[in-house]
C-alpha atoms as one frame of an Amber mdcrd trajectory, in Angstrom:
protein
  -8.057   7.971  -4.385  -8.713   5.504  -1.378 -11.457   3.267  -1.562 -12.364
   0.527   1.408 -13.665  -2.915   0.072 -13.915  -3.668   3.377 -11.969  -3.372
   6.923  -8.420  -3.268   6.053  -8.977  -3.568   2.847  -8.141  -1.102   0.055
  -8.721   0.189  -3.907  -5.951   2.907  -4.864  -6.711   5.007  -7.791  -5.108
   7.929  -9.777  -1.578   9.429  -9.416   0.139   8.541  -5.574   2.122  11.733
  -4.621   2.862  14.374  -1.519  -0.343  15.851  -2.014  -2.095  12.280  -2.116
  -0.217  11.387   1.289  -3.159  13.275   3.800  -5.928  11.572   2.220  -4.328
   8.093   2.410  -3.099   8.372   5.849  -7.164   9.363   6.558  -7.991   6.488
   5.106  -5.469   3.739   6.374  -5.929   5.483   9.779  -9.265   2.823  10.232
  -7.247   0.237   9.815  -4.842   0.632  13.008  -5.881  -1.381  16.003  -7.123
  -3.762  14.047  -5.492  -7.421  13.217  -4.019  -9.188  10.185  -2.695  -7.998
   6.778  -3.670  -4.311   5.118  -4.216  -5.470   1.659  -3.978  -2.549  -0.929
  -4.978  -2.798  -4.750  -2.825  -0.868  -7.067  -4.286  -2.334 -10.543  -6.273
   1.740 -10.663  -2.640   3.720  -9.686  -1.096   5.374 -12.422   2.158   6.180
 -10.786   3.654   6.446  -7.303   6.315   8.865  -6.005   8.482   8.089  -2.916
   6.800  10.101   0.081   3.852   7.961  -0.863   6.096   4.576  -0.775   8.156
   5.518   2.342   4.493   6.755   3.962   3.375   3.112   3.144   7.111   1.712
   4.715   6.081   3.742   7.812   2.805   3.151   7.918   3.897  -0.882   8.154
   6.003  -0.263  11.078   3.056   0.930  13.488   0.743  -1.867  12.784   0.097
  -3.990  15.733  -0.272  -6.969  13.954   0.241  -8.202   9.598   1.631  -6.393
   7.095   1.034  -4.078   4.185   0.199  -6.282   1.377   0.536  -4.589  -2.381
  -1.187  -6.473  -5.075  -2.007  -5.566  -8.960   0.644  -3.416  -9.666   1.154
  -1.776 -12.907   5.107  -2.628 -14.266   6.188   1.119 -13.289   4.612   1.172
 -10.021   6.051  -1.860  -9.421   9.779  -1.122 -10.469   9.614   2.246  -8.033
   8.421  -0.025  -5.265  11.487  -2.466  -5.954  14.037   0.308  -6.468  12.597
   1.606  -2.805  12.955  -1.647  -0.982   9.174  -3.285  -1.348  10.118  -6.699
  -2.116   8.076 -10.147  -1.759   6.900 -11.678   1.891   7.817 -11.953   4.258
   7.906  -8.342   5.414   5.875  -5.467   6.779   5.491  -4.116   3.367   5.515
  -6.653   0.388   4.263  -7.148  -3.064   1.791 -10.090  -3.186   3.914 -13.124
  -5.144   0.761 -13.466  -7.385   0.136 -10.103  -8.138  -3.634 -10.623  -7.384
  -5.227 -12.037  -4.579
């Protein structure tokens, strides 16, 4: 699940469902009150479900300052995340252009 590179910063691993959503709002919790971008690696994720992407769409609505970055995704994670809205910057939740940073 959730691992922290370093402040606001983050590794996602495994399978990203409604039972994964506690444990990463835990983990993104840190990251509130702090400033710039919440950069998220999804090369580990296997596949995401919608509560996790809308989570992640809310979750970029209460941060004071930047936006949710999403970088490394597999081609299936990434076509749920388009389907749902995630799109390239600018936004509160994008896809990094690159798809690495």
């Amino acid at each position: 699940m959730p691992t922290t590179t370093r402040t606001r910063e983050y590794r996602l691993s495994g399978t990203l469902d409604l039972v994964s959503v506690d444990r990463l709002a835990d983990a993104l919790s840190m990251a509130l009150g702090a400033s710039g971008d919440v950069v998220i690696d999804l090369s580990k994720v296997e596949s995401i479900d919608s509560f996790v992407v809308r989570f992640l769409l809310e979750f970029s609505g209460v941060l004071d300052d930047g936006s949710v970055v999403l970088h490394s995704a597999n081609p299936q994670v990434e076509r749920i995340l388009r389907v749902m809205g995630v799109g390239r910057r600018p936004g509160p939740l994008c896809l990094a252009a690159n798809h690495a940073l």
